[in-house]
DRENVOKE-344522 format. One record per residue: residue number from 1; residue in one letter; chain; x, y, z of N, C-alpha, C, CB in turn. Coordinates in pm, whole numbers. Glycine has a CB too. Layout:
! DRENVOKE-344522
<site NUM; "A"; "A"; <X; Y; Z>; <X; Y; Z>; <X; Y; Z>; <X; Y; Z>> ...
END
This chain:
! DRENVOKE-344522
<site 1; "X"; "A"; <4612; 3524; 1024>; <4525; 3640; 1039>; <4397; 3602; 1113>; <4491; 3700; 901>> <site 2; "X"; "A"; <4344; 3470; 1072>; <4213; 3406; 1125>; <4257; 3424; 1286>; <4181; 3222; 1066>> <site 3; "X"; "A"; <4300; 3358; 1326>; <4412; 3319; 1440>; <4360; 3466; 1537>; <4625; 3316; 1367>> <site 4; "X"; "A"; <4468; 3583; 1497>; <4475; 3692; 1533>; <4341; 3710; 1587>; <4521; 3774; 1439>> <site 5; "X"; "A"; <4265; 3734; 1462>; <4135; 3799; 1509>; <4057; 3739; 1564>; <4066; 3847; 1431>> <site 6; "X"; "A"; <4027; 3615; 1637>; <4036; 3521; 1723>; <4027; 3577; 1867>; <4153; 3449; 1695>> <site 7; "X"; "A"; <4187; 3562; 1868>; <4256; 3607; 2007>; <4235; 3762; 2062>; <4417; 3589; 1988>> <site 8; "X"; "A"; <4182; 3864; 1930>; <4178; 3973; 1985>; <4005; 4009; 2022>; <4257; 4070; 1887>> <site 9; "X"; "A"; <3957; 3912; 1985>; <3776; 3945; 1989>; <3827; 3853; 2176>; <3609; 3816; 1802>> <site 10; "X"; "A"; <3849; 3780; 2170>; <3845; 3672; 2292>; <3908; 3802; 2441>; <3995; 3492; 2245>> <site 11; "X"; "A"; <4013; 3824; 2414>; <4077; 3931; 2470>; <3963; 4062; 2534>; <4176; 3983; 2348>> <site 12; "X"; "A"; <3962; 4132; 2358>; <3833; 4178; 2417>; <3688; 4193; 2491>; <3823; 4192; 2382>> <site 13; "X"; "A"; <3654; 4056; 2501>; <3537; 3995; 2535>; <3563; 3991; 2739>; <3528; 3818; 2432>> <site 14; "X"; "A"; <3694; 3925; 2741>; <3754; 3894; 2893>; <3806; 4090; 2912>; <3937; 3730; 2890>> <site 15; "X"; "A"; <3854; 4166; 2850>; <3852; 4271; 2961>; <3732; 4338; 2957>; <3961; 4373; 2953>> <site 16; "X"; "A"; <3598; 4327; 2884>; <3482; 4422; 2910>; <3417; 4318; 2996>; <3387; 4484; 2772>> <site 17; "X"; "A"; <3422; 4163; 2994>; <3346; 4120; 3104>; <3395; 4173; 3245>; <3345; 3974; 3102>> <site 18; "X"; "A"; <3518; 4233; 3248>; <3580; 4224; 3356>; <3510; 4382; 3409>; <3754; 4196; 3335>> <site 19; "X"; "A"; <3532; 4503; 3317>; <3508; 4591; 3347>; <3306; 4597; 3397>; <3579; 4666; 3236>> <site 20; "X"; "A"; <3277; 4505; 3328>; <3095; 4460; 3347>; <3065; 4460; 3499>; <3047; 4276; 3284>> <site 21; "X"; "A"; <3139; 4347; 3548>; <3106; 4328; 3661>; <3162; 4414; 3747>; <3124; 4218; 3689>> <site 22; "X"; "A"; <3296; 4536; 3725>; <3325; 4603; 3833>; <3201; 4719; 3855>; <3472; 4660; 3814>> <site 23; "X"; "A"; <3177; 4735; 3736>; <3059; 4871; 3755>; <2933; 4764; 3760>; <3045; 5016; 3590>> <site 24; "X"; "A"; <2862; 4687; 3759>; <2797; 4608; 3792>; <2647; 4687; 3728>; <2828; 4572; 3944>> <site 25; "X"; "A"; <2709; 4671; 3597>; <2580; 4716; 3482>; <2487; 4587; 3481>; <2643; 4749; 3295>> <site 26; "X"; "A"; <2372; 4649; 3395>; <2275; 4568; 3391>; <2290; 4474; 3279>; <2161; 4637; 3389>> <site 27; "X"; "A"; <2303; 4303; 3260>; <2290; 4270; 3150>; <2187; 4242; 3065>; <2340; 4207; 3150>> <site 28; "X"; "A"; <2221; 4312; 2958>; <2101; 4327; 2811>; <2094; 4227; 2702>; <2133; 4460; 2716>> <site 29; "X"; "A"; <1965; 4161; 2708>; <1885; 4078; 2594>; <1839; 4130; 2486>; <1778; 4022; 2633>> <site 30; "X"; "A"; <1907; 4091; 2379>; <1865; 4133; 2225>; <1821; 4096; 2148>; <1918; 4155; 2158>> <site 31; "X"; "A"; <1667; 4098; 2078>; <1615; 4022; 1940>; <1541; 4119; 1862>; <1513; 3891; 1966>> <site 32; "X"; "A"; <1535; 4089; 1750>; <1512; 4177; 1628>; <1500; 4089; 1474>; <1645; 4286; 1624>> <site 33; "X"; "A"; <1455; 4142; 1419>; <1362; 4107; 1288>; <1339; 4180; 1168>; <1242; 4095; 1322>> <site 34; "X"; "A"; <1354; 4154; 1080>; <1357; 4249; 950>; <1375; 4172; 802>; <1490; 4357; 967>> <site 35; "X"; "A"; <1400; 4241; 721>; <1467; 4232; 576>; <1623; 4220; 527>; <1427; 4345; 517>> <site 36; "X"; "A"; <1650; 4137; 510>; <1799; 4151; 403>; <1814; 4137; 279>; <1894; 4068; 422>> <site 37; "X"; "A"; <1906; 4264; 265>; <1906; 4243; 76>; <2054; 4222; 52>; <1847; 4407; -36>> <site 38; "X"; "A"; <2070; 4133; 14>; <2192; 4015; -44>; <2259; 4111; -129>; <2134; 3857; -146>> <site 39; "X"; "A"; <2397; 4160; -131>; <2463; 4233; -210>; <2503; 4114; -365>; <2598; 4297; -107>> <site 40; "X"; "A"; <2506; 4015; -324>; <2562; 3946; -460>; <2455; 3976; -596>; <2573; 3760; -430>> <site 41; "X"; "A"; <2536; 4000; -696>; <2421; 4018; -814>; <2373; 3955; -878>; <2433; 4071; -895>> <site 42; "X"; "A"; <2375; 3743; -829>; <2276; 3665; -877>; <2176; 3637; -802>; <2314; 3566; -915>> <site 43; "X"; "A"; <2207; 3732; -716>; <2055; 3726; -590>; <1906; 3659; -660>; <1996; 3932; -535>> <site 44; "X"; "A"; <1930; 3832; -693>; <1767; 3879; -765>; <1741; 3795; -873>; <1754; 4042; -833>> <site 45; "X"; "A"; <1860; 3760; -989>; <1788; 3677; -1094>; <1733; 3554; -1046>; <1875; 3643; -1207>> <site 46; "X"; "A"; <1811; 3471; -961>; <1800; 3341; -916>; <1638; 3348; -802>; <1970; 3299; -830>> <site 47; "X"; "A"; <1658; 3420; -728>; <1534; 3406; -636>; <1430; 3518; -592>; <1584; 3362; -517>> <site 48; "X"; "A"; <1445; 3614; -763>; <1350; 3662; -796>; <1265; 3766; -690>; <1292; 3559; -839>> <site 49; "X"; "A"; <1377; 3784; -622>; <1331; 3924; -512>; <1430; 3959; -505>; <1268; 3920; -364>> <site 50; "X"; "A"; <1477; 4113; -383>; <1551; 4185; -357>; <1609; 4141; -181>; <1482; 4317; -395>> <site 51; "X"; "A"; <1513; 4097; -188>; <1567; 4083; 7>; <1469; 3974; -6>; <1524; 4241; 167>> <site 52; "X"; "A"; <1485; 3904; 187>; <1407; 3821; 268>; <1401; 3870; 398>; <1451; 3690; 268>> <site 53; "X"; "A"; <1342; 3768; 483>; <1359; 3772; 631>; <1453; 3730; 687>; <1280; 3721; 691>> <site 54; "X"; "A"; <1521; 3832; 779>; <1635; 3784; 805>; <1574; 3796; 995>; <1789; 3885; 727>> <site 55; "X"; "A"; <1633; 3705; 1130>; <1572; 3743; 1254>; <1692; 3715; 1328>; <1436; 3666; 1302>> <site 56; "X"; "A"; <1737; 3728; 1409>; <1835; 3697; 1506>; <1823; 3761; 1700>; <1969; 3762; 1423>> <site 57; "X"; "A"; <1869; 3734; 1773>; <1866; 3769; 1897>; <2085; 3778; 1904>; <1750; 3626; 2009>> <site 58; "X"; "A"; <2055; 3825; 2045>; <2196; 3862; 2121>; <2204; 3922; 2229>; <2276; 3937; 2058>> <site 59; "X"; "A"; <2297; 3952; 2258>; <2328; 4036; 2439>; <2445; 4119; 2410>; <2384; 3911; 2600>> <site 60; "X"; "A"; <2423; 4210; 2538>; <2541; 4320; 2542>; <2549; 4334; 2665>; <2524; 4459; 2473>> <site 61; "X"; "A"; <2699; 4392; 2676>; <2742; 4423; 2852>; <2759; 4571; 2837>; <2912; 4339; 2927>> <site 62; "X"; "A"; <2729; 4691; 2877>; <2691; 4781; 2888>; <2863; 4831; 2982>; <2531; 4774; 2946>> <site 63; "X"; "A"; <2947; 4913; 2907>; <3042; 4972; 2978>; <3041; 5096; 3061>; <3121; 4985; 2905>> <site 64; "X"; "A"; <2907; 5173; 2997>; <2895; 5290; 3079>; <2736; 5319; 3055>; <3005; 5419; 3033>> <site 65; "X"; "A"; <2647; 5448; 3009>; <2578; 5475; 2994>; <2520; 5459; 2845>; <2596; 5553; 3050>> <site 66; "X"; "A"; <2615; 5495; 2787>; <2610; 5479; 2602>; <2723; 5457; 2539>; <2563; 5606; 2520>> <site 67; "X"; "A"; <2787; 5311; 2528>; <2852; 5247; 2517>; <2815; 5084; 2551>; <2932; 5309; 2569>> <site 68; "X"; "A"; <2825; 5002; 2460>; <2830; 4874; 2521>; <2890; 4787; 2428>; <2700; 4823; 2565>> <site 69; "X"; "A"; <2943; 4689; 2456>; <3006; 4575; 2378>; <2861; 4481; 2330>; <3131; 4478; 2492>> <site 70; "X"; "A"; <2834; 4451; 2195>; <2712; 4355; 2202>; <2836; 4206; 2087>; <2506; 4457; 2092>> <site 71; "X"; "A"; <2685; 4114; 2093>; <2745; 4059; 2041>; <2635; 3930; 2010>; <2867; 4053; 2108>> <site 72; "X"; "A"; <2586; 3943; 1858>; <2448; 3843; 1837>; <2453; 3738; 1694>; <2295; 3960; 1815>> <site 73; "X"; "A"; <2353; 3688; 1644>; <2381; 3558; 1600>; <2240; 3595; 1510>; <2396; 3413; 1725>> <site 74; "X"; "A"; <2219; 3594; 1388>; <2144; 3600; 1283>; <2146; 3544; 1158>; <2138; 3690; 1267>> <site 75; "X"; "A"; <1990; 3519; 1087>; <1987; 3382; 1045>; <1872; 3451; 919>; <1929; 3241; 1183>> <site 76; "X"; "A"; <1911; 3418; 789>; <1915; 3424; 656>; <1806; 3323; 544>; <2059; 3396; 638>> <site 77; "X"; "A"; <1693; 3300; 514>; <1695; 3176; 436>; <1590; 3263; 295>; <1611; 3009; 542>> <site 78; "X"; "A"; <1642; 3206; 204>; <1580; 3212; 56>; <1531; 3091; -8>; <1677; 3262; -39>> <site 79; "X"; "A"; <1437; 3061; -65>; <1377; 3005; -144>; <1346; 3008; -326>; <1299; 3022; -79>> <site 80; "X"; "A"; <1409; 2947; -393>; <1306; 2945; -526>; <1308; 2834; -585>; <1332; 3039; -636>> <site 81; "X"; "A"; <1234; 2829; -710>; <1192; 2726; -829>; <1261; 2742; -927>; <1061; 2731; -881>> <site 82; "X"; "A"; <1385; 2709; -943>; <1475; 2711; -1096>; <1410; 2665; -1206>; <1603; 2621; -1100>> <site 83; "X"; "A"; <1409; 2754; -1302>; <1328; 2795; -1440>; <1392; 2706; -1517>; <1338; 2955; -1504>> <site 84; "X"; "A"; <1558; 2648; -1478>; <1608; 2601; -1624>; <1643; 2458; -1543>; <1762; 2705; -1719>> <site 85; "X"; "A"; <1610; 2418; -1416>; <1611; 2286; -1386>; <1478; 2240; -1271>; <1764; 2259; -1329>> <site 86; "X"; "A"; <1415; 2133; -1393>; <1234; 2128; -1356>; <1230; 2023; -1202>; <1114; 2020; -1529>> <site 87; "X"; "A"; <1138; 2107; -1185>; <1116; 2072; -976>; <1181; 2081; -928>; <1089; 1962; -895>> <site 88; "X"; "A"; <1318; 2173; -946>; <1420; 2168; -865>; <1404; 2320; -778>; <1560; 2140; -956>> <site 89; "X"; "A"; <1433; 2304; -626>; <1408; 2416; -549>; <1570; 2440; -477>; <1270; 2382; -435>> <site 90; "X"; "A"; <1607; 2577; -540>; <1770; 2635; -460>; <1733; 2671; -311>; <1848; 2807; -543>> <site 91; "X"; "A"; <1769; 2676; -217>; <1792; 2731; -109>; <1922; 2794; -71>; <1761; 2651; -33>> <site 92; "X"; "A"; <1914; 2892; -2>; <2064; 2953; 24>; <2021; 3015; 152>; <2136; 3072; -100>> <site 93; "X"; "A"; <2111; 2978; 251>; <2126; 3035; 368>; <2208; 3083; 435>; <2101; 2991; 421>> <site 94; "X"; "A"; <2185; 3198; 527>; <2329; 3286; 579>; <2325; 3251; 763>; <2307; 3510; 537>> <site 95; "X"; "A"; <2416; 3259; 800>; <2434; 3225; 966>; <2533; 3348; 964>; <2509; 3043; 1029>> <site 96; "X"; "A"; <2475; 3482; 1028>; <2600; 3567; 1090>; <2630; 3535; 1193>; <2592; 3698; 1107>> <site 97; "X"; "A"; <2748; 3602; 1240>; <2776; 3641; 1409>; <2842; 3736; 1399>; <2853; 3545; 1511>> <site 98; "X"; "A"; <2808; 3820; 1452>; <2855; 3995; 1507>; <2945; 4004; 1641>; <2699; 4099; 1554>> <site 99; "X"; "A"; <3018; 4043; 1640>; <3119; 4066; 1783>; <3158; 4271; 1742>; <3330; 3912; 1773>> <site 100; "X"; "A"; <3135; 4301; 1812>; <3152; 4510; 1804>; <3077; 4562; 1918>; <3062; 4608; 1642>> <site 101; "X"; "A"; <3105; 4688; 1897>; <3065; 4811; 2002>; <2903; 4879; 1940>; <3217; 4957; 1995>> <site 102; "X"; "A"; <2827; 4919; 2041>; <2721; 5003; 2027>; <2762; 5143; 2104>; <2591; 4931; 2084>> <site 103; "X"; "A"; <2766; 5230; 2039>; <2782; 5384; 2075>; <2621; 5424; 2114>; <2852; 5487; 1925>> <site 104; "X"; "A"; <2569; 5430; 2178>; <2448; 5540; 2208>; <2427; 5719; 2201>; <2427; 5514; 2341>> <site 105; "X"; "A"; <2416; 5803; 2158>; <2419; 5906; 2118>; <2279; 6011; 2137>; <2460; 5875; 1999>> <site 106; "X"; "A"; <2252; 6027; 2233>; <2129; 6064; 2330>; <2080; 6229; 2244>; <2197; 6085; 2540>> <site 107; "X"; "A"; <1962; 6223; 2181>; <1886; 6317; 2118>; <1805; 6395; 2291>; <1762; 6221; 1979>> <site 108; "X"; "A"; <1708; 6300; 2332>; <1675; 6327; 2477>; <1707; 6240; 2557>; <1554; 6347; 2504>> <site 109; "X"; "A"; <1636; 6210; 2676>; <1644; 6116; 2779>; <1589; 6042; 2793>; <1642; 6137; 2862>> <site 110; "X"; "A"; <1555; 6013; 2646>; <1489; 5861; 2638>; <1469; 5832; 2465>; <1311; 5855; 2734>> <site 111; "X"; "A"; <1548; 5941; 2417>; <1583; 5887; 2243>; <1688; 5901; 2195>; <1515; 5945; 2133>> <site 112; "X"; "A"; <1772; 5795; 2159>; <1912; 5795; 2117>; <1918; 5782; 1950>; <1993; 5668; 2194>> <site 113; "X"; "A"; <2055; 5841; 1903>; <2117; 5753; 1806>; <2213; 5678; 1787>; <2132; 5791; 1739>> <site 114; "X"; "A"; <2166; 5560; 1762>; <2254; 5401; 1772>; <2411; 5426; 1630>; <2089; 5216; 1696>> <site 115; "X"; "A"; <2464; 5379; 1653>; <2603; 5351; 1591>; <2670; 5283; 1631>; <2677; 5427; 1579>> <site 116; "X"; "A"; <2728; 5184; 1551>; <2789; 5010; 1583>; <2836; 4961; 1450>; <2654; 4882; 1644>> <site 117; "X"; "A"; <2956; 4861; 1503>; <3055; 4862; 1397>; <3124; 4687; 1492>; <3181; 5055; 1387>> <site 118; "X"; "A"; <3206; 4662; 1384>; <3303; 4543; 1466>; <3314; 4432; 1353>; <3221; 4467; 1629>> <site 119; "X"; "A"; <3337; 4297; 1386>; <3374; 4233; 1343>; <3270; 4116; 1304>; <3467; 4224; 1404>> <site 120; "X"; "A"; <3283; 4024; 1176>; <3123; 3960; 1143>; <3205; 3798; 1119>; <3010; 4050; 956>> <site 121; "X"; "A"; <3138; 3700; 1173>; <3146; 3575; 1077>; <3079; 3497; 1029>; <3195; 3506; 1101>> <site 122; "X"; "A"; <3067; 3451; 918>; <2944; 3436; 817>; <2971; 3299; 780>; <2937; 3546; 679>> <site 123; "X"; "A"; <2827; 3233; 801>; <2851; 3093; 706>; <2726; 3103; 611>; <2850; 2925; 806>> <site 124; "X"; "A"; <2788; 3052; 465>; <2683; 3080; 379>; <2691; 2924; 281>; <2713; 3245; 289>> <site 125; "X"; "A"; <2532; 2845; 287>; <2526; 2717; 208>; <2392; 2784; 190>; <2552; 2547; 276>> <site 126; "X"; "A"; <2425; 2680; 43>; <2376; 2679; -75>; <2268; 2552; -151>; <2494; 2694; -138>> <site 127; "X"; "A"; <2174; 2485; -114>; <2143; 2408; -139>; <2033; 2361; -265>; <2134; 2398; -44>> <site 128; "X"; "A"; <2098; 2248; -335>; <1967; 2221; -480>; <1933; 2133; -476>; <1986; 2223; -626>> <site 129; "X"; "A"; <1808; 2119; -464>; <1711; 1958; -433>; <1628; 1953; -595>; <1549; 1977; -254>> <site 130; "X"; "A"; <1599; 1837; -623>; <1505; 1794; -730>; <1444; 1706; -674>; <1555; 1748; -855>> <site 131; "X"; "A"; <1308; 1655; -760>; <1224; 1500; -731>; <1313; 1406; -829>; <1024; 1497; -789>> <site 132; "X"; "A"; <1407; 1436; -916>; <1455; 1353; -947>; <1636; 1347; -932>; <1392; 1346; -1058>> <site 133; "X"; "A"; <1690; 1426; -854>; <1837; 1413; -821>; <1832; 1458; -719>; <1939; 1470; -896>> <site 134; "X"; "A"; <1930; 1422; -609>; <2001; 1458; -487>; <2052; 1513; -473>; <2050; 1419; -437>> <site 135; "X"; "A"; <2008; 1580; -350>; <2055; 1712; -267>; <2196; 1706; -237>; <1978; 1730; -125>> <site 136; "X"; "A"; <2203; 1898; -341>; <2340; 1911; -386>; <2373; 2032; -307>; <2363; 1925; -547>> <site 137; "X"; "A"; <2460; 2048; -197>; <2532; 2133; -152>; <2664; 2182; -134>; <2505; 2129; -91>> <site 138; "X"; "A"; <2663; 2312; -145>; <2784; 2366; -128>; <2808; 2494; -36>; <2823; 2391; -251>> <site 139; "X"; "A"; <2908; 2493; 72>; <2905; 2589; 152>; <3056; 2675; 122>; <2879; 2527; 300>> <site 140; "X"; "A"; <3018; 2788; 130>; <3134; 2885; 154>; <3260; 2909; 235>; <3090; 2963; 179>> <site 141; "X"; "A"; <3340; 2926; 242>; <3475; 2927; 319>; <3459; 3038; 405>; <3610; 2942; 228>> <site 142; "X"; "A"; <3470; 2981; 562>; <3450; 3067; 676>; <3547; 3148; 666>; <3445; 3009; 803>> <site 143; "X"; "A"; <3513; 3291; 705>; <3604; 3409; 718>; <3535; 3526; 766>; <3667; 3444; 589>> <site 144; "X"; "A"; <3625; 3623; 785>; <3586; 3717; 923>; <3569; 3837; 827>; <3723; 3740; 1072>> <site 145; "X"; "A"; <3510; 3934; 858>; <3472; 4029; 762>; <3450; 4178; 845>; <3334; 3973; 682>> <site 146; "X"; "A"; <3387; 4281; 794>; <3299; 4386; 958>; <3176; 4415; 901>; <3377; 4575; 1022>> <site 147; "X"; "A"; <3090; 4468; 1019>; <2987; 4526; 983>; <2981; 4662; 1025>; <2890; 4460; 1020>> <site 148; "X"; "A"; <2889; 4785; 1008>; <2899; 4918; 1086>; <2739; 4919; 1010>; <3050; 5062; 1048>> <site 149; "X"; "A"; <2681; 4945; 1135>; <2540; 5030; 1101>; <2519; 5158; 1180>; <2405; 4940; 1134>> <site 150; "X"; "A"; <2365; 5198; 1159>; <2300; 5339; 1217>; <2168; 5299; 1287>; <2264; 5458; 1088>> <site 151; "X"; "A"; <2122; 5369; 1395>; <2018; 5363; 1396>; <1922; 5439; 1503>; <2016; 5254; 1388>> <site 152; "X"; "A"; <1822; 5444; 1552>; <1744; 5507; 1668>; <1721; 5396; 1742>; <1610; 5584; 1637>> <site 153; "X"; "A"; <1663; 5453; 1867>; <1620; 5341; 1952>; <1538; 5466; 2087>; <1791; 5216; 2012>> <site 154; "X"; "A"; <1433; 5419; 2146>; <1333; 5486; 2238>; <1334; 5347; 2341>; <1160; 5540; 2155>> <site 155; "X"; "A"; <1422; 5457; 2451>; <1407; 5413; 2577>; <1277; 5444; 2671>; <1516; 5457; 2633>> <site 156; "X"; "A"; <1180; 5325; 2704>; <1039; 5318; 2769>; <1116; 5401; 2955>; <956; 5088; 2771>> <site 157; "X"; "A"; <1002; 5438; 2977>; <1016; 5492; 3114>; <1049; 5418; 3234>; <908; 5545; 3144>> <site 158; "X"; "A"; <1012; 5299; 3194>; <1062; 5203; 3311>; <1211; 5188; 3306>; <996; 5053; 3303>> <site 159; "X"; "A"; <1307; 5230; 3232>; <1398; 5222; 3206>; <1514; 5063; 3179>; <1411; 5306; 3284>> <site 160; "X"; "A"; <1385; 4944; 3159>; <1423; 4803; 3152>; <1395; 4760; 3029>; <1360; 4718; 3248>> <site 161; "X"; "A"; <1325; 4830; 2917>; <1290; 4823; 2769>; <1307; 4918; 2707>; <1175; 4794; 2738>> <site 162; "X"; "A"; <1362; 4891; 2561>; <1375; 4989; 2454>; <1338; 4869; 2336>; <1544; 5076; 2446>> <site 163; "X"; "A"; <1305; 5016; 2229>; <1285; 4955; 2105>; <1380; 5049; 2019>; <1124; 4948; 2058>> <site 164; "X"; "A"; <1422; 4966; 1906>; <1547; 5046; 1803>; <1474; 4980; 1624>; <1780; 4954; 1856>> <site 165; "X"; "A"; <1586; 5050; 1540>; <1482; 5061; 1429>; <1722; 5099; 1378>; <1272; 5232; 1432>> <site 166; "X"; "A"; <1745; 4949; 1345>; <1890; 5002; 1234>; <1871; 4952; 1135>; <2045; 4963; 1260>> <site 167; "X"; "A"; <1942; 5031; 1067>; <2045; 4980; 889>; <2161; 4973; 913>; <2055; 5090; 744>> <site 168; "X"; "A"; <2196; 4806; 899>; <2317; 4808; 875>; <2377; 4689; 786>; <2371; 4819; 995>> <site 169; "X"; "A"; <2511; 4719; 742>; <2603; 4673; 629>; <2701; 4573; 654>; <2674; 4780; 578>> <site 170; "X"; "A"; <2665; 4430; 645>; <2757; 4366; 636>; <2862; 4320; 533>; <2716; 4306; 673>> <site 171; "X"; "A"; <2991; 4340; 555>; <3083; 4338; 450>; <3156; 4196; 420>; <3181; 4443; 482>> <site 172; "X"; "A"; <3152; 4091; 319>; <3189; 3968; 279>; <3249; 3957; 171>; <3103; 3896; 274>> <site 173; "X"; "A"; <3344; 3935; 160>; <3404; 3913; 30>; <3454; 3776; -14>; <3509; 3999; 22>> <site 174; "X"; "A"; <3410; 3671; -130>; <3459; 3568; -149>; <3508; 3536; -237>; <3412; 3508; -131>> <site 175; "X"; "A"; <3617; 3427; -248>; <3656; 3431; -373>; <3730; 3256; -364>; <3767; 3585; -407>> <site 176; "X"; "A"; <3595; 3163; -382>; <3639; 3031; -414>; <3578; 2975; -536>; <3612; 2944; -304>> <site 177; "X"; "A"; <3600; 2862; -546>; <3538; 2770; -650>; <3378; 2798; -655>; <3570; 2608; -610>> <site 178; "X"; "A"; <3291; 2785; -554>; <3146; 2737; -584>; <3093; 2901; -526>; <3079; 2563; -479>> <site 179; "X"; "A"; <3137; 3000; -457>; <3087; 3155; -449>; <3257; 3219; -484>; <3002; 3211; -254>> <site 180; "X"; "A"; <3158; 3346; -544>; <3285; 3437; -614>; <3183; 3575; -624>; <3362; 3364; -804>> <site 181; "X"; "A"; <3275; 3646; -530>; <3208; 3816; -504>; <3152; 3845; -432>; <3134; 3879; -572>> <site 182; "X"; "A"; <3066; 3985; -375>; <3015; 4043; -275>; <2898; 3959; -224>; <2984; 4175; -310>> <site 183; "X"; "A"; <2945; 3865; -60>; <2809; 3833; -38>; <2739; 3867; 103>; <2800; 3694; -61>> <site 184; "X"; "A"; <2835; 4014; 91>; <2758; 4085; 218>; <2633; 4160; 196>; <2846; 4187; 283>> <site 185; "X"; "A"; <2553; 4204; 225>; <2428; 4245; 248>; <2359; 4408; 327>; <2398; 4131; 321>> <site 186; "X"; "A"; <2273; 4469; 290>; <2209; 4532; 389>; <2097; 4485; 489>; <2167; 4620; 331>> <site 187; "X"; "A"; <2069; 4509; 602>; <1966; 4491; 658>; <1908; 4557; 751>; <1970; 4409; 685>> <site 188; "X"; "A"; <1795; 4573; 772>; <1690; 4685; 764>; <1594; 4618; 900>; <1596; 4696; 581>> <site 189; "X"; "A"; <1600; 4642; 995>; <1565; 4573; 1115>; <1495; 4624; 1232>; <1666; 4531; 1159>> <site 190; "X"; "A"; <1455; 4585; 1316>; <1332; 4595; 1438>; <1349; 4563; 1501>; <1227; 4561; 1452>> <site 191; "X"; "A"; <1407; 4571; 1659>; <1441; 4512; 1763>; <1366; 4531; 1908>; <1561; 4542; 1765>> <site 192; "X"; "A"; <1410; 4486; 1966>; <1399; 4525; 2117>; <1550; 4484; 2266>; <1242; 4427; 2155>> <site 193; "X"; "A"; <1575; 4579; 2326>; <1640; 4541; 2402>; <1558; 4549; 2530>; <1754; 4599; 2390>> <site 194; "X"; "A"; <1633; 4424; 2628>; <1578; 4400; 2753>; <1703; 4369; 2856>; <1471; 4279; 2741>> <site 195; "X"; "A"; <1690; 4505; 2924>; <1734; 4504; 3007>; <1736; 4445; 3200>; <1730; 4584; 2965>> <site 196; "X"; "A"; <1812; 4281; 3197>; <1838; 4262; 3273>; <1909; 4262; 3427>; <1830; 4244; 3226>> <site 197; "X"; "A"; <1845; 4321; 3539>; <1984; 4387; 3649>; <1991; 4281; 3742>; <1955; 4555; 3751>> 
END
């Protein structure tokens, strides 16, 4: 199944580059910044909030006007002080990657609504340090999952910058030895695209 979905993101990737360069769209630079709130439900007890900062960048090839293939790379980290093991600090960190479509959905002619969906792969470690024991990690079993969000975005007049404002849902499900259950997330984000011709 890994395999499959592999070959069909790769596939997909080689016929929209192909269609990219026949219409000879502009290529688009993506970064953005926000909050994630960790669907697992030892989140909050363990590190004593609801979300963090989550930031990532990416690019998209633009198939028509409102439509584009994107495809970006975002990055996760938590911090705390375990109550029931002294000086010891957990860390847990997420590495997405997104491969899907952006739908554009034009309110005017220069304010859209964003909608995007596709395919996610997630690496998630786990790390416990003390001043008196060694750093103990454990990482999660790579696997492919989706995401689908919403959002706005205001295209500037120069028509080479926009800014967007999504929510969206990444879906993870695990089920090994050291994670067990939902460790997909919402996130709540700020971007900018830059459009390169």
């Amino acid at each position: 199944m890994k395999r499959i979905s592999v070959i069909v993101i790769i596939c997909l990737l080689s016929s929209v580059s192909l269609i990219h360069a026949q219409a000879q769209q502009p290529f688009v630079l993506t970064v953005y910044g926000g909050l994630f709130f960790p669907s697992h439900l030892q989140y909050q007890e363990v590190y004593q909030s609801n979300s963090d900062i989550i930031y990532g960048f990416g690019i998209g090839l633009p198939i028509n006007r409102h439509l584009m293939v994107i495809g970006d790379m975002s990055f996760f980290k938590s911090e705390a002080l375990l109550a029931q093991m002294t000086d010891s600090i957990s860390t847990l960190k997420y590495k997405f990657i997104h491969v899907g479509l952006l739908s554009k959905q034009p309110f005017t002619p220069s304010l859209f609504l964003r909608l995007s969906g596709g395919l996610n792969y997630n690496r998630i470690m786990q790390t416990t340090v003390g001043l008196q024991s060694s750093e103990q990690s454990v990482e999660s079993e790579k696997k492919i999952g989706y995401f689908a969000g919403i959002g706005i975005e205001h295209l500037f007049d120069d028509g080479r910058t926009s800014l967007f404002a999504d929510v969206m849902y990444d879906y993870r499900r695990i089920h090994d030895i050291n994670f067990n259950g939902d460790y997909g997330g919402t996130r709540v984000v700020i971007g900018a695209h830059f459009y390169l011709f």
